[in-house]
N, C-alpha and C positions, 0 to 999 in steps of 0.2 A: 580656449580663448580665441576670438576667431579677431582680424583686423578686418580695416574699415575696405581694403580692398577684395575682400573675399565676396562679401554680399554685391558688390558691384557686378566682378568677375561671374557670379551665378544669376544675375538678371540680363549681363550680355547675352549668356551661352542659352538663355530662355527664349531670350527674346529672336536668336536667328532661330531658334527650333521651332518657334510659333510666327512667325513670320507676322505682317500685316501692317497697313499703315497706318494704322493708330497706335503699333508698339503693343498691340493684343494685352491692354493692362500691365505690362512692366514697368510704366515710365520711362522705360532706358531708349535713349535716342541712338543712332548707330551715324560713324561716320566715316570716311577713310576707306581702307581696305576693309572691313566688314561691313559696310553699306554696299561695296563692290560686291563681296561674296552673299548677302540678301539679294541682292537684284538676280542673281545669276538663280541662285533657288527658285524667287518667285517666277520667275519667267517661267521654271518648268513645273514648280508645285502650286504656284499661286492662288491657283482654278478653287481650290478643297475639293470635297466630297461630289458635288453635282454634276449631274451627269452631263458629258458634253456633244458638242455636235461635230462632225469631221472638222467646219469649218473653225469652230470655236477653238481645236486643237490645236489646229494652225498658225493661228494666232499667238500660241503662247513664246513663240520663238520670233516671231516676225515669218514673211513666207517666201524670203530669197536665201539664197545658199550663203551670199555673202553674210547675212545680220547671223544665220544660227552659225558659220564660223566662227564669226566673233566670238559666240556664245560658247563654244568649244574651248574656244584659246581662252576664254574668263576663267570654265572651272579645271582648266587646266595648271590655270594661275592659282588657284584659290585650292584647290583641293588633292589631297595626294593619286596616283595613279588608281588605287581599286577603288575609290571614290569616284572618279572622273568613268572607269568604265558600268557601274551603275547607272550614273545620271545620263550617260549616254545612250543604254539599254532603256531605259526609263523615257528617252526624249525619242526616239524611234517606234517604242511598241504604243507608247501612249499618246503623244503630239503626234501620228501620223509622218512622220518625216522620212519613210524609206526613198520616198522618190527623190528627195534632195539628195541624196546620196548618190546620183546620178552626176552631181556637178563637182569635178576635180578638184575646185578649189576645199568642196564641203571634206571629199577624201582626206585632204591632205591635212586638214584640222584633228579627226578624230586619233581615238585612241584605239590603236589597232589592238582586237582582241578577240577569241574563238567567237562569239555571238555576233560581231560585227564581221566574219567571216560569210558566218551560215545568213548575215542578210544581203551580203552584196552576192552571192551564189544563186541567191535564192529571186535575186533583179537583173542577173544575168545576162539573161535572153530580152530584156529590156535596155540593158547598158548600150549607149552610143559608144563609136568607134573611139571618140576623146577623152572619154574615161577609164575604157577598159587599163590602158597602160597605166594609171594612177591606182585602178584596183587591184592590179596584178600584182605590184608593187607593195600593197596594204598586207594582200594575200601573202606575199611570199616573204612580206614578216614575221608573220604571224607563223609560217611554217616554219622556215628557220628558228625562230627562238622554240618551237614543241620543240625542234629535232635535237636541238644541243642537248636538253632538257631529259629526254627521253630515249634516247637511240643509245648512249653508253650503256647505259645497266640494262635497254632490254638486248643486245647482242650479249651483254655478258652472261643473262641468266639465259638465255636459250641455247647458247653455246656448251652452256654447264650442264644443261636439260637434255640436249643431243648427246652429249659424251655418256650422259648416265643412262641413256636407251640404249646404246649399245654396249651391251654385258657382256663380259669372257668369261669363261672357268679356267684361263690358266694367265691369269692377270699377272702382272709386274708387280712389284714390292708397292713400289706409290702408285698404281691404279686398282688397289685392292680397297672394296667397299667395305667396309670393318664393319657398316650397321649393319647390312644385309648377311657379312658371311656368318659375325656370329649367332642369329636367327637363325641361321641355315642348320647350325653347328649345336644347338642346345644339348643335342641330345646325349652329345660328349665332351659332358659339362664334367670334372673331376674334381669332387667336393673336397679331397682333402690336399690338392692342390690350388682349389679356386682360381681353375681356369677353363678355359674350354679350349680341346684338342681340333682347331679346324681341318678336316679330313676334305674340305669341298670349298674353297677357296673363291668367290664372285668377286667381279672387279667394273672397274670402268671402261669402256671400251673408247679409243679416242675418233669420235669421228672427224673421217675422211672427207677430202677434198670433192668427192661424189656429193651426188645429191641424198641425203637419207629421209626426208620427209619434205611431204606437200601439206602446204596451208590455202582454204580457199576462204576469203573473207568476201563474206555475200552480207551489203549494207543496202538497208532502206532508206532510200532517199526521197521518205515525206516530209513534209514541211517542219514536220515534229522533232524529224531524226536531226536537225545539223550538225551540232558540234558533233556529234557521234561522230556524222561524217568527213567532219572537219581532221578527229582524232585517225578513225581507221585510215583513211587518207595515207598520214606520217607515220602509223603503224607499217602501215603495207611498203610504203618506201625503204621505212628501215630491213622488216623481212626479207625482201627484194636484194638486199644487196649482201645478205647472208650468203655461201655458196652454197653450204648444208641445206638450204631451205628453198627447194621451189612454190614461188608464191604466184598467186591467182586472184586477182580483183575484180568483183562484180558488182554495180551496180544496180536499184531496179526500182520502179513505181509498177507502174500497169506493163509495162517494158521491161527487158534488160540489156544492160550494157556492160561488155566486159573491156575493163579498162587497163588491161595486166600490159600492154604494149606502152603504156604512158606513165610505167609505176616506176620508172627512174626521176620523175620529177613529181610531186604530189602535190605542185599546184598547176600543173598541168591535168594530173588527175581531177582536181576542185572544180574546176573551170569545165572538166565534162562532165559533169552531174547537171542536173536538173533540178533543183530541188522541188517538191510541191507534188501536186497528182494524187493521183489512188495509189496501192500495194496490191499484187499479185504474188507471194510469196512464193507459191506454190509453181509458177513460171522463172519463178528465180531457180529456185533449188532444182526443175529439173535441165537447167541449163548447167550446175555446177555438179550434178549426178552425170552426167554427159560427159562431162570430163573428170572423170574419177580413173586412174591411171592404177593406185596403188592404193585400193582402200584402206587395206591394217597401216598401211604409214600415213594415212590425210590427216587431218584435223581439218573439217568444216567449222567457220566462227560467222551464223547468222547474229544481225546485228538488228534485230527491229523491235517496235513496240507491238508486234503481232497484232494487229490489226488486218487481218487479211481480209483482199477484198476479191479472192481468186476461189477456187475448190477446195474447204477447211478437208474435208478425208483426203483427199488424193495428197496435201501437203503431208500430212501427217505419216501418209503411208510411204511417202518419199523418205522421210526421216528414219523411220525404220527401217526403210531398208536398206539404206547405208549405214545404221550402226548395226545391221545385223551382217554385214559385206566385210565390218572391223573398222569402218570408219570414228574418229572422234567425233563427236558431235556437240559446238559449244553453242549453249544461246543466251547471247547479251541483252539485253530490254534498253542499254545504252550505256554509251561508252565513251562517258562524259563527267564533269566535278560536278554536274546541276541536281543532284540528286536525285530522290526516287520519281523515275517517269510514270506517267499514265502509263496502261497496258491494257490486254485482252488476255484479262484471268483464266478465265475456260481455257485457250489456246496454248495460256502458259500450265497452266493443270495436265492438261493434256501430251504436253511435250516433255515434263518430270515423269509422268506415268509412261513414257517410251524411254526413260533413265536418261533424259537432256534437258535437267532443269535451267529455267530461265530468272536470269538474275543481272541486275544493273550493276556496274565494273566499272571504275575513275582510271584514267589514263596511269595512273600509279600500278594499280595490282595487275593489270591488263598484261605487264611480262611474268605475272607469277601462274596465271590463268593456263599461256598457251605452254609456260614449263610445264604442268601440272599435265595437260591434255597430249603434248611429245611425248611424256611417261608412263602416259597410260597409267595416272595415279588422282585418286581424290580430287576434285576442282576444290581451290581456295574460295568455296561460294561464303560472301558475306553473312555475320549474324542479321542485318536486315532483311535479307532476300526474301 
């Protein structure tokens, strides 16, 4: 039995979902706070299907920084946070409004989030002197909250990852690897005591206050890569302040940039990127070949959609030759929540076939990847990949 308010309540919830000023056939009139939260939709869906023109885009918001703040502060009012950073993504790639994002005030409105990251990075080199300190500010929200987010549990499992690289054979009671010794041990298995007599004892080794392994994250910074870039950024911060772990941050388009001198703050690292340009991958890696200090302890982690626009054999032949030197070798297609990216299938076929297959990583499995590669074990590659 349904009451009289239920049919109501289903021609409101229609009628914002079809928008239009005739009430798109509902009858139902809207007024109040849901007249508020219609106006703020049509402004940015109004348009429908047809196609539009730069100019027409413009339009949907008004074309000053002040009226599309407003517009910010509305569905900020009206709709919960992952709501609000949709329609904001949605009011940038589609309304044209990156350039408003130039004016402090429009900053201060939005809702800072990885994507609204990779597009003030990416108007950078276009920002005036008066914004920048209102984007830095945006930026270095947005890094702080990855970092709470992320840095305990990936020091905890790389910490875990480095103690279990370094193996003993004459291990302490509590650093003794039970799974590995009894493996070790089958062979003096004693069936009528069902037990195994361990004769050869593996353990954990505690790493030292030295440095035991180098990581070099080499990211592509095309217009494609952001958030990747946004993420390895705070990756690289957190690594960086490991002592076990010397870290190495590269940058690169047609260029490279090695940024390891500014990897104590990562929005200082954001802020020197580039975003945009071609990919030279092949001038990346032999910048990070060049500094390969201790190849059996590296882990190399390229980060691109392999899109090269440099020498595909000579890259290729770079990669083998540091996993054939004992280097790790990881490769991310992106290292992002945005799921699966475009790629260059050939390039990524071709880099499994040198045993470095290429597979997209979310900021979550991203500490189980580089345990996995310290250990010189299995990579956690996704059932999607």
């Amino acid at each position: 039995m349904t009451t009289g308010t239920e049919p109501t309540e289903r021609l409101r919830r229609w009628r914002l979902v079809l928008g239009g000023e005739q009430a798109d056939g509902t009858g139902c009139a809207l007024s109040g706070r849901d007249a508020g939260m219609d106006g703020a939709l049509a402004a940015l869906y109004g348009k429908g299907d047809r196609p539009q023109t730069c100019r027409e885009r413009a339009a949907g918001l008004g074309a000053s920084a002040p009226s599309v703040a407003r517009w910010l502060g509305d569905i900020r009012t009206y709709f919960p946070s992952s709501v609000v950073q949709i329609m904001q993504r949605d009011a940038i790639d589609w309304l044209g409004l990156s350039a408003l994002l130039l004016e402090p005030e429009m900053l201060e409105a939005v809702e800072a989030d990885v994507h609204l990251v990779g597009t003030l990075l990416s108007l950078n080199k276009a920002m005036p002197e008066t914004t920048k300190e209102t984007a830095r500010a945006v930026v270095r929200k947005v890094v702080d909250d990855l970092e709470k987010r992320l840095a305990t549990r990936t020091r905890a499992t790389l910490t875990g990852a480095l103690d279990r690289s370094a193996r003993v054979t004459r291990p302490r009671h509590h650093d003794i690897d039970w799974n590995r010794t009894i493996a070790a041990n089958l062979k003096h298995y004693l069936p009528e005591h069902r037990t195994v007599v361990p004769e050869r004892l593996i353990g954990y080794g505690r790493a030292a206050r030295s440095v035991k392994k180098e990581v070099i994250l080499c990211i592509d910074q095309s217009g494609s890569m952001a958030a990747s870039v946004v993420y390895a950024s705070v990756f690289g911060a957190v690594l960086a302040s490991m002592r076990s772990i010397s870290t190495r941050l590269v940058v690169f388009d047609t260029a490279v940039v090695d940024l390891t001198d500014q990897l104590d703050d990562p929005v200082d690292v954001l802020f020197g990127t580039q975003l945009g340009g071609g990919t030279d991958i092949n001038r990346a890696l032999a910048h990070c070949q060049a500094h390969l200090t201790r190849p059996a302890e590296t882990v190399v982690v390229l980060i691109s959609d392999l899109y090269e626009g440099g020498i595909r054999d000579e890259m290729l032949k770079r990669v083998a030759a540091m996993k054939a030197s004992g280097v790790q070798f990881v490769t991310l297609l992106a290292l992002s929540d945005e799921g699966a990216p475009a790629y260059d299938r050939e390039h990524a076929a071709a880099l499994a076939a040198l045993g470095a297959p290429a597979f997209a990583c979310t900021p979550d499995l991203f500490p189980e990847v580089m345990a996995a590669a310290l250990e010189k074990r299995p990579l956690p590659i996704p059932e999607t990949a």
